[in-house]
C-alpha positions in Angstrom: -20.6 9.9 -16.5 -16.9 9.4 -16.8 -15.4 6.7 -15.5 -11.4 7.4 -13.7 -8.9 4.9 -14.5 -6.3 4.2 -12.1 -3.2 5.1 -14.3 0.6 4.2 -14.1 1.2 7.5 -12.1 -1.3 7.0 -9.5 -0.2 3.3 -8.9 3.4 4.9 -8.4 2.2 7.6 -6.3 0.7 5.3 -3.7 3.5 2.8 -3.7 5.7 5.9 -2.8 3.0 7.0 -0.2 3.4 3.0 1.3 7.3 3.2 1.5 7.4 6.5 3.3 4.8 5.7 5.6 4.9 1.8 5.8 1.2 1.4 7.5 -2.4 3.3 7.5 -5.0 2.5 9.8 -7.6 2.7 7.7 -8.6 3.0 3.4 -9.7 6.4 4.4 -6.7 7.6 5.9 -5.0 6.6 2.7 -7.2 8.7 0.9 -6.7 11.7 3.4 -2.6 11.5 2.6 -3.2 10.9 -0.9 -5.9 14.1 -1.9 -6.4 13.9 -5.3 -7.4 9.7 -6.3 -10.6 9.1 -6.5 -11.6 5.8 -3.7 -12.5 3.6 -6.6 -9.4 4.4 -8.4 -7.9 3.4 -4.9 -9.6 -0.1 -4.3 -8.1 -0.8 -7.8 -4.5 0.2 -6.6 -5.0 -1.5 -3.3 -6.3 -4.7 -4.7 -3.4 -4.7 -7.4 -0.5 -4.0 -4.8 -2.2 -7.2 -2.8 -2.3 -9.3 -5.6 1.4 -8.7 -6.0 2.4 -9.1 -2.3 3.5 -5.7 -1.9 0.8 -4.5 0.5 -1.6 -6.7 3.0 -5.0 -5.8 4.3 -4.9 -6.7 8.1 -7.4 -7.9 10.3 -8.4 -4.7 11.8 -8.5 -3.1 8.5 -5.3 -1.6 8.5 -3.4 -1.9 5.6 0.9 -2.0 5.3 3.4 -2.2 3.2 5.3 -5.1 3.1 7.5 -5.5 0.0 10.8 -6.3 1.8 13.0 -5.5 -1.7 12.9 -1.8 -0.7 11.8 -1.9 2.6 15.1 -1.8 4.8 13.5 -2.3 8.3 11.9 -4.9 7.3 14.7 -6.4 5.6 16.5 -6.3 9.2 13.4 -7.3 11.0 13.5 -10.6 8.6 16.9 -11.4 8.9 16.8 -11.6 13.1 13.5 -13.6 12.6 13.6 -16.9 14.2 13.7 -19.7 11.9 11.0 -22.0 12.3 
């Protein structure tokens, strides 16, 4: 049996799929927008966009995008933050 790689256009792919859509309730929904990567190839994706603080796994399983360098909302939302 074969194994699937995650490659350098599926990592791009779901970044761009983060951006546009900045949360998912669930790894399955993910998987539902995206069609064609395998769910391993996924988990590889997902654990490699949390490593890099791109993306976080909340507590209910959720998952969002939270890379503020592109993210314009969040840019806004960050800048009216209270300072602690």
């Amino acid at each position: 049996m074969k194994r699937y790689e995650a490659t350098l256009k599926d990592l791009i792919k779901i970044q761009s799929i983060f951006k546009d859509n900045i949360e998912f309730e669930s790894k399955e929904q993910i998987l539902r927008k995206i069609g064609t990567v395998k769910e391993s190839v996924l988990d590889e994706i997902l654990k490699y966009l949390k490593s890099n603080n791109k993306i976080i796994e909340n507590h209910d399983k959720s998952w969002t995008w939270i890379y503020a360098a592109d993210n314009e909302k969040l840019k806004k939302s960050f800048s009216r933050a209270v300072k602690l």
